[in-house]
C-alpha positions as CSV (number, residue, x, y, z in Angstrom):
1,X,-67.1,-18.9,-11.7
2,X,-64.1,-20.2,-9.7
3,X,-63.8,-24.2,-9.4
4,X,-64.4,-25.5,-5.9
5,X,-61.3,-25.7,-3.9
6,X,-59.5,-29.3,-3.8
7,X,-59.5,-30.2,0.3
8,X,-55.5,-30.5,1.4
9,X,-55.7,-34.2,1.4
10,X,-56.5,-34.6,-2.1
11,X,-54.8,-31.9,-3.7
12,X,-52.6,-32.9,-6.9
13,X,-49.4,-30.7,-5.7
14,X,-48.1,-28.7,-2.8
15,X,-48.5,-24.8,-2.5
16,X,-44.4,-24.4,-4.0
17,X,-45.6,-26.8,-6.9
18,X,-43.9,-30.2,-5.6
19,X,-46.3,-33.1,-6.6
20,X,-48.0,-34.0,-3.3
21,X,-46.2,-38.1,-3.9
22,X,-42.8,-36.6,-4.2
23,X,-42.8,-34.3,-1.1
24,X,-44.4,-37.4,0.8
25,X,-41.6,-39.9,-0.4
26,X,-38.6,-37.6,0.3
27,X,-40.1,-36.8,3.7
28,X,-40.6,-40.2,5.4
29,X,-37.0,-41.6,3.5
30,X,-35.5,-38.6,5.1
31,X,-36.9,-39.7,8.3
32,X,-36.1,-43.5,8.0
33,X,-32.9,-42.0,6.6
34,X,-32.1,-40.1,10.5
35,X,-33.5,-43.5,12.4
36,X,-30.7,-45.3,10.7
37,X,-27.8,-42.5,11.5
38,X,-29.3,-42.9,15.4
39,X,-28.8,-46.3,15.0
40,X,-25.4,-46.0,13.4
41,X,-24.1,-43.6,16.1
42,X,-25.9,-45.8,19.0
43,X,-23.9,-48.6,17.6
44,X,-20.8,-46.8,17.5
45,X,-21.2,-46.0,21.3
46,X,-22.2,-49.3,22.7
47,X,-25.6,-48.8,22.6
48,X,-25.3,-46.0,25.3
49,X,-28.7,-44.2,23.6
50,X,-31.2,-47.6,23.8
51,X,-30.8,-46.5,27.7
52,X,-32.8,-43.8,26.9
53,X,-36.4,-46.2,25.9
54,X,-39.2,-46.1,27.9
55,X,-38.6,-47.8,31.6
56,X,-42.4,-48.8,32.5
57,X,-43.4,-47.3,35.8
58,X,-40.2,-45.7,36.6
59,X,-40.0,-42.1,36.6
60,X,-36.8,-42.1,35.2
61,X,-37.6,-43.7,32.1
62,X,-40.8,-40.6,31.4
63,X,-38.5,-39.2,28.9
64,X,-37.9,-42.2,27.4
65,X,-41.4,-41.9,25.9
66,X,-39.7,-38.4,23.9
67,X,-36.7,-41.0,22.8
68,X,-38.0,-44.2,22.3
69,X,-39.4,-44.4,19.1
70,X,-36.2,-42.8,17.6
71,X,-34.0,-45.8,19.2
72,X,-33.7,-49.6,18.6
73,X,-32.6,-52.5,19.9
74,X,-29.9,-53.1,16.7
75,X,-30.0,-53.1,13.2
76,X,-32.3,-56.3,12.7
77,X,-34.9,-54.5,14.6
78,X,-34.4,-50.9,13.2
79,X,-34.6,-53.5,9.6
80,X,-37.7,-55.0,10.6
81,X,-39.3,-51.8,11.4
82,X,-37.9,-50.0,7.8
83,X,-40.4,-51.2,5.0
84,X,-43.6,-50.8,6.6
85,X,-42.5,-47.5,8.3
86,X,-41.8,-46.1,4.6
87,X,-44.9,-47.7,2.8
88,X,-47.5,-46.5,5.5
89,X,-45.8,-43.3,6.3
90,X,-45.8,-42.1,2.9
91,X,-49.3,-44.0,2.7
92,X,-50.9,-41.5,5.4
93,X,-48.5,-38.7,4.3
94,X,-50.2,-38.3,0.5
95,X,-53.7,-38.7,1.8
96,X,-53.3,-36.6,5.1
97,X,-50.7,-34.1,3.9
98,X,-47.4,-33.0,6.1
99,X,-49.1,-30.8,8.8
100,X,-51.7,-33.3,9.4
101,X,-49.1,-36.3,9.2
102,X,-47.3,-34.4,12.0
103,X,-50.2,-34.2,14.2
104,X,-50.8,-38.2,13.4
105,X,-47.5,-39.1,14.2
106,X,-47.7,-37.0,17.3
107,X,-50.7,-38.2,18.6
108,X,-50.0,-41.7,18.2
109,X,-46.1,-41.5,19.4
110,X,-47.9,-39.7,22.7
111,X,-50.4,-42.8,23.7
112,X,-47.9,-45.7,22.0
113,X,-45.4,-44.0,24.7
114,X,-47.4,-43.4,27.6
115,X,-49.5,-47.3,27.0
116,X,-46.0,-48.6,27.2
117,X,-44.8,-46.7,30.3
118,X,-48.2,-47.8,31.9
119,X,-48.3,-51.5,31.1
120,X,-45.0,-52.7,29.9
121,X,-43.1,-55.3,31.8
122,X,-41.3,-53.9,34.9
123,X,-37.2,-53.6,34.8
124,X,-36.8,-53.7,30.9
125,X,-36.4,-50.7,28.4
126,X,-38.6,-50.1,25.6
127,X,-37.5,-49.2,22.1
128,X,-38.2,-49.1,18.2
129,X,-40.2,-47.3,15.7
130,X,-43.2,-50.2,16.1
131,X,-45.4,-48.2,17.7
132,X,-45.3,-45.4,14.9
133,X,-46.0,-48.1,12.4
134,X,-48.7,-49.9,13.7
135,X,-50.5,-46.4,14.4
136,X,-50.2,-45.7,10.7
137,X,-51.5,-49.0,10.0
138,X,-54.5,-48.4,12.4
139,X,-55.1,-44.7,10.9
140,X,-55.4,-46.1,7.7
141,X,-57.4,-48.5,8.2
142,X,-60.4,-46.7,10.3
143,X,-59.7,-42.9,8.8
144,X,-62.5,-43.9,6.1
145,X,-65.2,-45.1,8.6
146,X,-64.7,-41.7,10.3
147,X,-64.7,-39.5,7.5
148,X,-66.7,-41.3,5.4
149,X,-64.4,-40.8,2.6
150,X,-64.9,-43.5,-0.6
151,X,-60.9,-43.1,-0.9
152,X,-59.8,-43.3,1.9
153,X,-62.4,-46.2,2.8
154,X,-60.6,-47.9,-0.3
155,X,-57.0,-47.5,0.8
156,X,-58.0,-48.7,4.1
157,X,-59.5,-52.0,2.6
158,X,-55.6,-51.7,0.6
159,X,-53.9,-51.6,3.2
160,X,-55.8,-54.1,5.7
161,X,-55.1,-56.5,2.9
162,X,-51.6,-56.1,2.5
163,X,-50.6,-55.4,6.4
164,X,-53.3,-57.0,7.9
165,X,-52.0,-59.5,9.5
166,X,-49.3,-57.2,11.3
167,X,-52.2,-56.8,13.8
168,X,-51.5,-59.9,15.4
169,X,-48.5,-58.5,17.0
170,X,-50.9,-56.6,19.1
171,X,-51.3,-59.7,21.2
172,X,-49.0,-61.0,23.6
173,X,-46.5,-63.8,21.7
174,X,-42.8,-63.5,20.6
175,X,-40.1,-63.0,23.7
176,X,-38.6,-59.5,23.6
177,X,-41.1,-57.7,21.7
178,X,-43.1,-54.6,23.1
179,X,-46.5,-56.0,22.0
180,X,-48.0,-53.0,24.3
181,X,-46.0,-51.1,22.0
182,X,-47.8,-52.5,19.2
183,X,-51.5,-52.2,20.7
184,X,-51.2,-48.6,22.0
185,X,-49.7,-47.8,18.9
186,X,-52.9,-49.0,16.9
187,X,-55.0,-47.0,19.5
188,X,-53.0,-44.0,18.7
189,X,-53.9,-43.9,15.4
190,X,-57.5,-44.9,16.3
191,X,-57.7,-41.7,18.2
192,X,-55.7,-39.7,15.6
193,X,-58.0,-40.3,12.7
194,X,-61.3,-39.9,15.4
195,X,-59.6,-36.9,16.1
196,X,-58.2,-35.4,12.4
197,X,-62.3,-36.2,11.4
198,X,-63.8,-34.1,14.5
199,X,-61.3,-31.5,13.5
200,X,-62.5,-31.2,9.9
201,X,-65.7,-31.3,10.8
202,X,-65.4,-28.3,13.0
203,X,-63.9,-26.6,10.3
204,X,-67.0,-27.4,8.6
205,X,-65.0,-30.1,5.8
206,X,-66.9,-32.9,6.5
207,X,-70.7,-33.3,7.7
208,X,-73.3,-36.0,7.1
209,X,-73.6,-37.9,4.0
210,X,-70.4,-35.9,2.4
211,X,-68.2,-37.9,0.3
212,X,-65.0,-36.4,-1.2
């Protein structure tokens, strides 16, 4: 009889063979790797591309919701945002795999951008992976509780323990700093892992009382 097959998430190596850790660890460096060569070239230009952020309210600054986490303010905040980006993203990137990692990331770049656009402060431009960060934080945290998943429950408890207290940025404090960015980031990835469960369950992966 053929062995049950391993759900995505969990399985030990990619279809071409690539250990499921390795793929996830050259894709987010490779991705931290292009956020510094945007940040090297907007330096070289006088930061002509942190224009291109998120303008709350304005229509002009729409697009900047496409832009803005690519961008930063200099290399202190593109710094800032490097370690955590690489540790959650390849965090969510083994458990979720890269197709679902995508839709993550797109989901929580979409409402991070559009929170900002609605309820950041007026005449200022909005920048910086932040949002992306603390949506992986959030997705990690709750994915468990929605699919009821004794791993992923676990790395959730991990990770609230080691990056817990980034949540605080969600509140209004330090001068400068998007902390809409930070909350409608953590709602993105609220909604992402509501939504990634919903879709697994009507693909009939999950259902009551399943553990995996």
């Amino acid at each position: 009889m053929r062995p049950p097959a391993i759900p995505s998430a969990h399985r030990p190596s990619t279809p071409g063979g690539q250990p499921v850790w390795k793929t996830a660890a050259v894709t987010i460096a490779l991705f931290v790797a292009a956020l510094w060569v945007i940040q090297g070239v907007n330096s070289a230009t006088g930061d002509e591309l942190t224009d291109d952020g998120i303008e709350p309210r304005a229509v002009s600054g729409l697009d900047g919701i496409l832009w803005a986490p690519l961008l930063h303010a200099d290399f202190g905040h593109l710094q800032s945002n490097t370690v955590p980006l690489l540790v959650l993203g390849f965090a969510v990137l083994v458990l979720a795999g890269l197709l679902r990692f995508v839709l993550v990331s797109a989901i929580i770049w979409l409402v991070s951008g559009v929170g900002v656009w609605l309820f950041g402060e007026p005449d200022t431009v909005v920048v910086g992976a932040s949002g992306l960060v603390f949506g992986y934080l959030a997705y990690l945290i709750v994915s468990g509780i929605f699919t009821r998943s004794l791993l992923q429950l676990a790395v959730g408890v991990v990770v609230l323990v080691l990056y817990g207290s980034l949540l605080w940025g969600v509140f209004p404090g330090a001068p400068g700093v998007s902390w809409q960015g930070h909350l409608f980031g953590a709602v993105g990835g609220v909604v992402a892992a509501s939504a990634m469960a919903r879709r697994d369950r009507a693909a009939g992966q999950l259902g009551p009382g399943v553990r995996r």
